[in-house]
N, C-alpha and C positions, 0 to 999 in steps of 0.2 A: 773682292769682286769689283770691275770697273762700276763707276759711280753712273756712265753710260751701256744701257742695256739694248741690243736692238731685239725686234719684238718677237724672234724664235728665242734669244737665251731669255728672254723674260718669262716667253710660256715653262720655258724648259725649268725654270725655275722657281714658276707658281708648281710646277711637279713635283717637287721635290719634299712638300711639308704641308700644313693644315693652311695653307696659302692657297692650295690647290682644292681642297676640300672647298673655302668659299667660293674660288673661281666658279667650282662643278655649282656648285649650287644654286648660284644665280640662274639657270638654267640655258644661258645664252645661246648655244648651242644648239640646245634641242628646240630654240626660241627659232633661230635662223632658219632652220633647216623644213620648220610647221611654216614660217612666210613665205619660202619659196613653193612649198607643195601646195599653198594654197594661191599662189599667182601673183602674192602682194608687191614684191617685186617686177616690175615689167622688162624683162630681158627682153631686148630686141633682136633681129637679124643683123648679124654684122652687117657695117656701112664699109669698111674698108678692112681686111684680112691683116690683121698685128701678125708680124714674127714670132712673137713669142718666145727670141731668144736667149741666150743667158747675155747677162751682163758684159759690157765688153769695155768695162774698167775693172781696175781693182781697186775698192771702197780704201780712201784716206778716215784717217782720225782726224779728230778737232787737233782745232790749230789755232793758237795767239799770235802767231808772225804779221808782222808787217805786210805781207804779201798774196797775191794770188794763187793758192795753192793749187795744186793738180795733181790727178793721178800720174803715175810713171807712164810715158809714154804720149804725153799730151801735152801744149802749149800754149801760151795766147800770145797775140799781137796788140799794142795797144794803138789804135786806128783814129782814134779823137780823144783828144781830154779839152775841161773846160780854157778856154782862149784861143783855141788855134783856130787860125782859119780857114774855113772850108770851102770859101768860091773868091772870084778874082776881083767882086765886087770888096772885098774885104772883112763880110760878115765871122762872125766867128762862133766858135762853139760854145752853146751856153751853161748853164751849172746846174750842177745834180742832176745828171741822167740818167733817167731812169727808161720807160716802156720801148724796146726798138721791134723795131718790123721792119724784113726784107720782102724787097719787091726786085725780083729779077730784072735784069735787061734783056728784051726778048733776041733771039739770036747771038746772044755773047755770051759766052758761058765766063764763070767765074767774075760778073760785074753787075752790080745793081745798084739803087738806092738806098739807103738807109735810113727810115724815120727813129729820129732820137727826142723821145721828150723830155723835158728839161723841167725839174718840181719842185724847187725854192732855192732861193740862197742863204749862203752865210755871207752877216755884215763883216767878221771879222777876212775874210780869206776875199770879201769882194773890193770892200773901201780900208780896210784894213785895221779896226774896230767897230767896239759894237755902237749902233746907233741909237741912242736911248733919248731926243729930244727932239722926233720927226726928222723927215727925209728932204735934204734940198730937194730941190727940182731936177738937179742934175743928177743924183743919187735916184729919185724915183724914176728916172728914165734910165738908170742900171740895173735896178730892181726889175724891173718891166722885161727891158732888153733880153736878161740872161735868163726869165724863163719862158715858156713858150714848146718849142719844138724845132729841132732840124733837120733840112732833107740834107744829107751826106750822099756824095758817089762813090764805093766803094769798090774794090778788086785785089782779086788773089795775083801775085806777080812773084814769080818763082819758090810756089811755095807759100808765101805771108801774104796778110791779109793789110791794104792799104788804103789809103785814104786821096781822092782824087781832088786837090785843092781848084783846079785848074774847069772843076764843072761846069757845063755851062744851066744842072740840073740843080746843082745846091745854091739852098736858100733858107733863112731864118722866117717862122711867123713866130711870133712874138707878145708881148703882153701890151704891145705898140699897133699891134698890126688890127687895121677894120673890119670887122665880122658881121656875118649878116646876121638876125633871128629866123626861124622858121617855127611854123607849129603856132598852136595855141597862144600862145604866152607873146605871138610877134606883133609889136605895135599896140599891145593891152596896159591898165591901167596899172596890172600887178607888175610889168617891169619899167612901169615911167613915160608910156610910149614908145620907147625905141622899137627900131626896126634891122638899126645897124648899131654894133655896139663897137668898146675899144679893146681889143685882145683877149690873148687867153690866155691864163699861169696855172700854175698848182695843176700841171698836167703831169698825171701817176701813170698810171697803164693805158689801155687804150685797146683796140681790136680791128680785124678785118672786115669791108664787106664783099658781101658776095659781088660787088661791082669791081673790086679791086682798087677800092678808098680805103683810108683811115681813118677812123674816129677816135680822136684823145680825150681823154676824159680829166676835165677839172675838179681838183677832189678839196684839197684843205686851202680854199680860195679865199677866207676871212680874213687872215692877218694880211696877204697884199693887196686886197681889197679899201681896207680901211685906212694901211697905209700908206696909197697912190690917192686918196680920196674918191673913190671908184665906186657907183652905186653896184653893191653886192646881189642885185636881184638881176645882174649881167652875167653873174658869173656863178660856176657848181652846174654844167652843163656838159653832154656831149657834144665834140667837135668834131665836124667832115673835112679831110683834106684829102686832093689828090698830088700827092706827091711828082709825080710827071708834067702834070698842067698845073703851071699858076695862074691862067687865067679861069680855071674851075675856081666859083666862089666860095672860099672859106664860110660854113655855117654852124650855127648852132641849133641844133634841133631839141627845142622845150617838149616834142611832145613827150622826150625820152624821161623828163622828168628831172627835174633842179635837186640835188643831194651830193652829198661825200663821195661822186663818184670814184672808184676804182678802175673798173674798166668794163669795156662789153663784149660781148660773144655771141656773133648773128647766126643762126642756122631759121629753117623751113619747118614749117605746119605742114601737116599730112595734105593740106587743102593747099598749098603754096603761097602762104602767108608769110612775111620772114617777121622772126621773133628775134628780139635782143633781152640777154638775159645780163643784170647787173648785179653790181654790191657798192654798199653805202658803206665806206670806210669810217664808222665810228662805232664807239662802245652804244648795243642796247637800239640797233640798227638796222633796216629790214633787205631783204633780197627780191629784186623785182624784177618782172620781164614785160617788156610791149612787143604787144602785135599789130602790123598794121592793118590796114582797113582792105587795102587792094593788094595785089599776089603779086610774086617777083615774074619779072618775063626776063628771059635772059638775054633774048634781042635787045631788049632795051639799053640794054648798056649803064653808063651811070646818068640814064634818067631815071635809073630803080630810086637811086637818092631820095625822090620824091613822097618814096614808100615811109617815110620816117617822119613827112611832116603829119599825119593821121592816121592816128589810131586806137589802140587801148592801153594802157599801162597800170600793171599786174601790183601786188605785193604777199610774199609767202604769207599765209595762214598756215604755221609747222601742226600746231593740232589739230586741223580741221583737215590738211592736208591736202588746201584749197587753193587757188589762185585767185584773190580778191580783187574788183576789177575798181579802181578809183578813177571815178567820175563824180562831176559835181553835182548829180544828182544824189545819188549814192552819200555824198558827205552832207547833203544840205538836210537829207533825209536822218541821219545820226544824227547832226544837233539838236537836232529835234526847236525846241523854244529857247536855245543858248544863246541870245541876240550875239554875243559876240563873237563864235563860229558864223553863225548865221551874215554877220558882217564882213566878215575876212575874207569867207567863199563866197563869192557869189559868181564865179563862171570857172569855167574848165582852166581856163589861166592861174587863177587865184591856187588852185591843185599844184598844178605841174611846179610854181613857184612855190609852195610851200607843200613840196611832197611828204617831208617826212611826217610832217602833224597828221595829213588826211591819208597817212598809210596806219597811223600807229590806232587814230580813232577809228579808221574802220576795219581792224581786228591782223592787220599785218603783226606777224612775230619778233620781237625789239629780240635779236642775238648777237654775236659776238663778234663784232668786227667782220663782218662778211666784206672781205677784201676780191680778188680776181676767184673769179666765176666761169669756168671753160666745159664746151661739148666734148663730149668723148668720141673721134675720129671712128672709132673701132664700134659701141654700141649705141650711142647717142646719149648715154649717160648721161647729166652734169654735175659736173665739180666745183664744188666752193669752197674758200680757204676760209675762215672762219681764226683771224689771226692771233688774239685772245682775249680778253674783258676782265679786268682785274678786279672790276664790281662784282664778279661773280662765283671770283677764285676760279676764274679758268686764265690761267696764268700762260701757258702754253700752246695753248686754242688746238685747232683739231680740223681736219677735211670730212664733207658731206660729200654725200652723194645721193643725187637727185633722182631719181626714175618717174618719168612722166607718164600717165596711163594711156596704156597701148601706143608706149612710145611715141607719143606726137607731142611733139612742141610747141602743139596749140590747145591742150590737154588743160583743164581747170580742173583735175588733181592732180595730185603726184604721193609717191611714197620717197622716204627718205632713210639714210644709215647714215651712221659714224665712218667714212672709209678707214680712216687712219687719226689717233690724236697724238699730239705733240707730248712730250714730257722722255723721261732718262731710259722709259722703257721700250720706245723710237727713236732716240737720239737726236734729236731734232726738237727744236720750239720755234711759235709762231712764224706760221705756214705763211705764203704769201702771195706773190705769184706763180702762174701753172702754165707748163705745156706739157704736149705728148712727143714722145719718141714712135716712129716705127716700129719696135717692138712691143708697145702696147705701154710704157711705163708712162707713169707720171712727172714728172720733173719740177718741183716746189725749191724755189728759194727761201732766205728765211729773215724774219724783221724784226729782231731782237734789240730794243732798243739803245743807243749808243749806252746810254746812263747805266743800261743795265748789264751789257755786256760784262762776262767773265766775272760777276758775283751774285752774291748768295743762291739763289736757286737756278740761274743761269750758267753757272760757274762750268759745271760739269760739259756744256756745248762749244766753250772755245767760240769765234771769233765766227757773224753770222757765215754761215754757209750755202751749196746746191746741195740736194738731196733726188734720188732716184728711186720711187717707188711702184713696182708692178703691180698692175690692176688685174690682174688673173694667174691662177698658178697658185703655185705652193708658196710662193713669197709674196701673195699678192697683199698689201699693205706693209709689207715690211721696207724701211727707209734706209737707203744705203749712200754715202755721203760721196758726193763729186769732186766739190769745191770746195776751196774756205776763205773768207774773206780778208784783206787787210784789218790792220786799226782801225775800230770805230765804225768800221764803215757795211754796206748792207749792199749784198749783189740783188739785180733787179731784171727785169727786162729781158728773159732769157726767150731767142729766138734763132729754129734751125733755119740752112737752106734749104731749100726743095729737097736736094742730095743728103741731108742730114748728115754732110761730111764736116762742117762747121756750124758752132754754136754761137750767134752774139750773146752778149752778155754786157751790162752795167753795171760798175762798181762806182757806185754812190756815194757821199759825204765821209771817203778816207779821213780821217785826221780832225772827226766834230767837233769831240769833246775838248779841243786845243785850247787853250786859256791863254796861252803868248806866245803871239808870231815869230818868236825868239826859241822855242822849244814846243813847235808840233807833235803831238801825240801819234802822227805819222807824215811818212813823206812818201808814200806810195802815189805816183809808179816809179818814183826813186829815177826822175831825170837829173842828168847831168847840169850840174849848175841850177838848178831849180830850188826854189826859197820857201815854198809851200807844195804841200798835196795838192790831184787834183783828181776827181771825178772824172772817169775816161771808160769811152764806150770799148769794150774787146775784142776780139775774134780769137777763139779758144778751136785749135786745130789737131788731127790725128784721131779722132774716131775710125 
């Protein structure tokens, strides 16, 4: 039997023997079947009509190649990698690319923007070893430089998907570049004063707003923090950009709350409240949503923006099946006589700066890497990747799904499932980030780490991959494999066009685990003449 099971031959072969007997007897089934008759679940009215089609690849096996795999029939173009440059100014692409979003060009068909953000580097493949007794000056402004975020101009041109150097729309913000604060935490004691800060890095995912902005989210911001000499209570923030206008001001909005952000996903309260729902990428780390104080007006344009500097901000209570709302009353009130909570918090700011303390003391649920966190198009669901927690022996991690009561997403309960968990009998481990297809499916990448890639318990999954999971139907949780990734390296960022005729995609830190510049562990995308891998955004064609 392959050592890889997807989850019809697994059931089909807990059938088979007293494997099946336990299954039956846990009673799951007849468990599911009593929450939905009694409403636990909150099925909504479809938001938008899924296809519901069949599959329209043919699922690949794992793969240890060097390369981008793909089903028969399908291609990619590689449209940015790290160094090239993207406008006439001379800026150029920065390293580890990870979260992209298109943004159409209105009246051009086949041409848009591209936001790429860009989530650490390596010293070896930047300066050309590792840096182990601090950073010149001139080193810490490469550090800075190459993460950040890119707007690219992109276009299909007979067929392939390409990269417009000659923009007059492409441009780098940077870990160089001046941000405002907004919210609570702007010009307070808990961030030093500032009002205007220096850059953003350790930008992972990120999401749309209903204005047609982006927010990047800074997630593992400690280590270039401390090694730019950079007060760290600047940074682990959502960030607003409008990729069209640079003279829209780059912000950071604290009221979203200071953590391991992943990424966020904005949708509306039944009252037209807009809520952004998150995930703190760390082991034993909670899932949280804010609501704002005032309602989206769609006149407004992007002075909705404004909607983000007040409001509420949530964190899961999974057994209470609460939405906890942290405020410093709320936290000042749990310390009760701890002078030293009592000293930490002392306003709304003190919070949002040190969210994770005042989520976990006020009953938020410490779980398992809750990484990208996405609405479901089709019922308003939400989905989190939960990418796995070794503290816990959840080695593999697993997908939630969220249902909010009576469907509103400004709801302080909710119920939750298991959609789908990672491990040999889904053929997939740690889940990562999410989008939807038109047909109602899921689409998870996966973030297996370099070190662990292709051994012991990993072994069986071949080289991180895409994964396609239907959310309804008779295959609904079952994972059917897209892609597979080069050496070492971890696809990211997967994002359709409007036409869901191309998919981008990032393929991130090719060739990590390299030990000498002399014999790379990979050299994907295998250009000509080229001396090193590199990180390079895609454009994967023929749906």
């Amino acid at each position: 039997m392959s050592p890889v099971l997807n989850r019809r031959k697994f059931l089909t072969y807990l059938g088979t023997g007293t494997a099946a007997l336990a299954a039956a007897g846990t009673g799951l089934d007849g468990l599911v079947k009593t929450a939905e008759a009694k409403g636990m679940f909150h099925q909504s009215n479809r938001l938008k009509k899924p296809k519901y089609g069949p599959l329209k690849f043919t699922p690949i096996e794992p793969s240890t190649k060097d390369e981008l795999v793909l089903p028969k029939g399908y291609r990619y173009d590689v449209i940015a990698s790290y160094g090239d440059k993207i406008n006439p100014k001379g800026d150029t692409f920065g390293y580890n690319n990870d979260y992209t979003l298109f943004f159409p060009m209105e009246n051009k068909k086949d041409r848009g923007l591209l936001w790429v953000n860009h989530e650490y580097i390596s010293d070896l493949f930047i300066f050309g070893k590792t840096i182990e007794n601090g950073y010149t000056a001139e080193q810490i402004n490469a550090l800075l430089y190459n993460q950040g975020g890119s707007v690219i101009e992109v276009h299909r041109e007979k067929g392939r998907w390409k990269m417009d150097p000659a923009s007059k729309y492409a441009r780098r913000v940077t870990g160089l570049t001046p941000i405002a604060l907004t919210g609570p935490a702007k010009g307070s004691a808990a961030v030093n004063g500032a009002v205007k800060v220096q850059g953003t890095f350790a930008n992972c995912s990120g999401g749309r707003t209903l204005w047609n902005t982006l927010l990047t989210c800074e997630e593992n911001f400690e280590s270039t923090s401390k090694a730019a000499k950079l007060d760290q209570t600047h940074y682990g923030w959502v960030v607003e950009v409008d990729p069209f206008h640079p003279d829209f001001q780059i912000r950071k909005h604290t009221a979203l709350g200071r953590f391991n952000h992943e990424n966020t996903c904005m949708g509306l309260a039944k009252d037209g409240r807009v809520v952004v729902y998150m995930g703190d990428d760390k082991k034993d780390a909670c899932v949280y949503k804010f609501i704002s104080k005032e309602k989206y007006d769609q006149k407004a344009g992007k002075k909705n923006a404004k909607l983000l500097e007040e409001g509420t901000l949530y964190a899961a209570n999974f057994a209470k099946g609460q939405w906890v709302p942290l405020t410093i009353e709320a936290v000042r009130k749990k310390a009760g006589g701890n002078s030293a909570l009592l000293e930490k918090f002392k306003t709304q700011a003190d919070v949002v700066v040190n969210c994770h303390e005042a989520a976990i003391l006020l009953g938020g649920t410490p779980t398992d890497r809750p990484e990208d966190v996405e609405i479901s198009p089709f019922d308003g669901t939400i989905f989190i990747a939960h990418t796995n927690n070794d503290k816990h022996g959840n080695f593999h991690g697993h997908i939630t799904r969220f249902y909010e009561k009576d469907d509103d997403h400004g709801a302080m309960e909710f119920q939750f499932a298991i959609f789908a968990a990672g491990g040999i009998q889904n053929g997939f481990s740690a889940p990562d980030n999410l989008t939807f297809d038109e047909d109602g499916n899921l689409w998870t990448v996966t973030d297996i780490s370099s070190s662990s890639i292709n051994t012991a318990i990993w072994k069986p999954f071949g080289n991180n991959g895409v994964f396609v999971i239907p959310t309804d139907g008779k295959q609904e949780g079952e994972a059917f494999q897209f892609a597979s990734a080069p050496v070492d390296a971890e696809l990211t960022g997967p994002c359709f066009t409007p036409d869901e005729k191309t998919l981008f995609l990032s393929v991130q830190h090719p060739g990590e685990e390299t030990a000498n510049l002399a014999n790379p562990t990979s050299m994907w995308p295998h250009r000509k003449d080229d001396h090193m891998p590199r990180p390079s955004v895609v454009a994967i064609s023929g749906f």
